[in-house]
C-alpha positions in Angstrom: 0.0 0.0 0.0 1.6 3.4 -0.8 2.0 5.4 2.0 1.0 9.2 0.7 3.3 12.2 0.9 2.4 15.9 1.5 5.4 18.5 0.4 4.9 21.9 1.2 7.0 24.4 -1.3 7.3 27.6 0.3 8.2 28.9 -3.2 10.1 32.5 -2.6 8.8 33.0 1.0 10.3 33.1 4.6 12.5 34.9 6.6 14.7 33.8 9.4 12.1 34.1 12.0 9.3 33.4 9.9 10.7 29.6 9.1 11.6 29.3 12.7 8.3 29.6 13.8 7.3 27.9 10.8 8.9 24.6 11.4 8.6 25.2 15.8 4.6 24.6 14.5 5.0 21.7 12.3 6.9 19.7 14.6 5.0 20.7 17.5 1.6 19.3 15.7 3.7 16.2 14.3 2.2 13.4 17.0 -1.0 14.3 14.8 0.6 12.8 11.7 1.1 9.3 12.2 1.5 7.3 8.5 1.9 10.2 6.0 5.2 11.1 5.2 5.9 15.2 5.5 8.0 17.2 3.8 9.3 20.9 3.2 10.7 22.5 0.4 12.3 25.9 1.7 14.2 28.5 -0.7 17.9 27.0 -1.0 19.4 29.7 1.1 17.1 28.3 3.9 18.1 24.5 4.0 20.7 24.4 6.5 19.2 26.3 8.6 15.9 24.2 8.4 18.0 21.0 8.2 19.2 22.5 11.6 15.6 22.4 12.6 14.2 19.4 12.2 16.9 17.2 13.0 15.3 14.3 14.8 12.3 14.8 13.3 10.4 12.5 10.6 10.6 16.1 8.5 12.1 15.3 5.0 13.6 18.4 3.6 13.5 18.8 -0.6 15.2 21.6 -3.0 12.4 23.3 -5.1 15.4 22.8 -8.1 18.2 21.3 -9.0 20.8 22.1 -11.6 21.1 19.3 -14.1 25.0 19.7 -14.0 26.9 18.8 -11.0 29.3 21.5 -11.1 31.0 24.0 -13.4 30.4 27.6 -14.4 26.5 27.9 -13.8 26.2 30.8 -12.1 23.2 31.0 -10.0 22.2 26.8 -10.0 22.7 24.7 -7.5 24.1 20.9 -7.2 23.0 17.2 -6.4 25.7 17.1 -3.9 25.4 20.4 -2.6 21.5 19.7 -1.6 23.0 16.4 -0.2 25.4 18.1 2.3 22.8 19.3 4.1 20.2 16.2 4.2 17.7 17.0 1.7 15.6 13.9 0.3 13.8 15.2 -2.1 14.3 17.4 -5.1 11.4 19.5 -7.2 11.8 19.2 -11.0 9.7 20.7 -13.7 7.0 23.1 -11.5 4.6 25.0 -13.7 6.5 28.2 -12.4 10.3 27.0 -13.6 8.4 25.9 -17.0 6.5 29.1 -18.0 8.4 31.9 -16.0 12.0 30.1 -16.9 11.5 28.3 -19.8 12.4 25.3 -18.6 11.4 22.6 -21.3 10.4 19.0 -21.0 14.2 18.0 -22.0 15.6 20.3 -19.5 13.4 19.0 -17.0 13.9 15.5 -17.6 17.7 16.2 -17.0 17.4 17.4 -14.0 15.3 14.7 -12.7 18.0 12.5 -14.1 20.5 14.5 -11.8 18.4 14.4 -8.4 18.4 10.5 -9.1 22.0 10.1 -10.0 23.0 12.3 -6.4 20.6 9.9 -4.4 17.6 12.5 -4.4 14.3 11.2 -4.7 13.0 14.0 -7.6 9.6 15.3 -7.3 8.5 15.5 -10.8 5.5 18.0 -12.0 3.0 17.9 -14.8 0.0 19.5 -15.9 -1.8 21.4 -18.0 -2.7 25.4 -19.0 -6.4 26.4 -19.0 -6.1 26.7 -22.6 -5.6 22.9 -23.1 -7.6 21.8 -20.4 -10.6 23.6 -22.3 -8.7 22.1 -25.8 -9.2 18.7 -24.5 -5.5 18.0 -24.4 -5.1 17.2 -21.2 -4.1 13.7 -21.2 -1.2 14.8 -24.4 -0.2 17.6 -22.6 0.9 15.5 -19.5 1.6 12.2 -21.4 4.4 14.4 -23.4 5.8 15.5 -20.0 6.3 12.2 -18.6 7.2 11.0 -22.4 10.1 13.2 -21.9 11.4 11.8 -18.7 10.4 8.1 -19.4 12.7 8.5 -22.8 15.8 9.6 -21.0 15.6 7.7 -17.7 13.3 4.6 -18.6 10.4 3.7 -16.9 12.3 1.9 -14.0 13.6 4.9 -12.6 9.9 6.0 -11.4 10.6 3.1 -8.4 12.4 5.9 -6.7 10.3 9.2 -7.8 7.3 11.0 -7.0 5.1 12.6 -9.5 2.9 15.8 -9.0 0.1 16.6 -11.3 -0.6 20.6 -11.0 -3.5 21.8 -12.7 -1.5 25.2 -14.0 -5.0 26.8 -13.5 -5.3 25.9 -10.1 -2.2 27.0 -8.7 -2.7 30.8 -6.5 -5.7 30.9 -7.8 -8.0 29.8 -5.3 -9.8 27.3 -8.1 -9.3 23.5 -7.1 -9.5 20.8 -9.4 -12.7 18.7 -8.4 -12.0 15.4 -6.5 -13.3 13.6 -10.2 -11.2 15.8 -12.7 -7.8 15.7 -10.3 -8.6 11.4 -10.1 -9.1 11.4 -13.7 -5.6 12.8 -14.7 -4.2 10.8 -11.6 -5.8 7.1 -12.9 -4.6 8.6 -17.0 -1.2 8.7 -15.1 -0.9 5.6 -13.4 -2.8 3.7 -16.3 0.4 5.1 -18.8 3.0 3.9 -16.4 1.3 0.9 -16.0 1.4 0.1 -19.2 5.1 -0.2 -19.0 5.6 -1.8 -15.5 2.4 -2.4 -13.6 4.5 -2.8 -10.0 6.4 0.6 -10.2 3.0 2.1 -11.2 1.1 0.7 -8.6 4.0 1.3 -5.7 4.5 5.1 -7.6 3.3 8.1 -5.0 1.0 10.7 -7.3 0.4 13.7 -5.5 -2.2 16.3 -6.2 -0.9 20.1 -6.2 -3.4 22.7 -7.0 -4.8 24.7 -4.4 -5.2 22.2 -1.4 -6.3 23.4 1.6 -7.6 21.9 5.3 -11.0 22.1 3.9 -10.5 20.3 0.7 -7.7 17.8 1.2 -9.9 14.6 2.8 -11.6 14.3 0.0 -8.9 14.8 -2.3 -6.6 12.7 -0.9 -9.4 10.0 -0.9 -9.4 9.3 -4.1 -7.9 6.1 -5.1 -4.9 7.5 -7.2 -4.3 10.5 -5.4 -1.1 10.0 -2.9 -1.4 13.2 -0.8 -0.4 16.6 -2.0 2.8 19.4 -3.4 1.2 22.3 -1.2 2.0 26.0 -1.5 0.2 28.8 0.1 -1.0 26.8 2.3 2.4 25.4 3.5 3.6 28.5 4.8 0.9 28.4 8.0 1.4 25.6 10.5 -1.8 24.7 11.1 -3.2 24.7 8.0 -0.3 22.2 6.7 -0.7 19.8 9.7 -4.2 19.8 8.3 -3.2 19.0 5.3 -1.0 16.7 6.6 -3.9 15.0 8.7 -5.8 14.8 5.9 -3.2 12.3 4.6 -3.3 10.1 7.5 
């Protein structure tokens, strides 16, 4: 039985004392959480000091990028084996922000998922879709060509050790949410096209759900049958809304 995963991606939030108090809440809330696993994804120049702060916790830490060279002149990126000097687990690759305000393309995005895996980090892989081809009815090629693009460089057997995360692009800040029915639909589309290569990784695979999840919505979400628990934004940066979130996953 997979056991589900909520990440929370601060994106470009957080201060010293702001994350602090941030993480002093989590962990204080985290005899709540008792199966789902629970991450955080602070801004880069944040993980040591969050790394500082939940050690000897169950609180995974993840990079919301990773370079997809492991060193050189690249000014600005960071490294595989930076991220893994200071314990992170996890590594985001491909959000709907780093696609459309970076142009980061499929190919670009598939090699950096190939670098989190080759420095031990478990890569958090997003897909979805615009408004504009969710209305077009290309959903399902929209996504399929994201993961076609990973599945082509890596194989299908590196999805053992992976995590994908299908973001409506329409649903993220926006305060819209996916229904429960269209966010399974795209979830069952995705586990259906990796089954069709290798039934066991897609059945052991973790699919979260990122698009606007919130305390209110995420029991309902998160009980769908191909929904494994949630990349969370906003809603990450308040304590008790994430350990509601987080609850929700339980």
């Amino acid at each position: 039985m997979r056991t589900k995963l909520v990440a929370g991606n601060w994106k470009l939030n957080g201060s010293l004392d702001s994350i602090r108090g941030l993480i002093g809440g989590i962990k204080a809330g985290m005899d709540s959480v008792s199966q789902a696993g629970v991450a955080v994804c602070p801004p880069a120049i944040f993980i040591p000091e969050v790394a500082a702060l939940v050690e000897g916790s169950r609180i995974a830490i993840g990079s919301q990028n990773i370079c997809e060279q492991d060193s050189g002149a690249y000014t600005g990126e960071i490294s595989g084996s930076m991220l893994n000097e200071f314990g992170c687990s996890y590594a985001i690759v491909g959000h709907s922000e780093r696609r459309s305000l970076y142009g980061e393309s499929d190919d670009m995005v598939a090699a950096r998922f190939a670098a989190a895996r080759r420095n031990g980090l478990k890569p958090i892989l997003c897909v979805g879709e615009l408004l504009e081809e969710r209305e077009g009815g290309i959903t399902e090629q929209v996504v399929g060509r994201q993961l076609d693009a990973v599945i082509n460089l890596e194989g299908i057997d590196a999805f053992a050790d992976a995590v994908i995360a299908y973001e409506p692009v329409w649903a993220i800040g926006t305060g819209k949410t996916a229904s429960p029915e269209q966010a399974q639909e795209v979830h069952r589309f995705i586990r259906g096209k990796m089954s069709a290569l290798n039934a066991t990784i897609a059945e052991n695979l973790v699919i979260q759900y990122g698009g606007s999840v919130n305390g209110s919505n995420a029991k309902e979400l998160f009980g769908m049958p191909d929904i494994d628990g949630g990349l969370i934004g906003g809603a990450a940066l308040q304590a008790e809304g994430f350990l509601a979130i987080c609850q929700a996953a339980d």
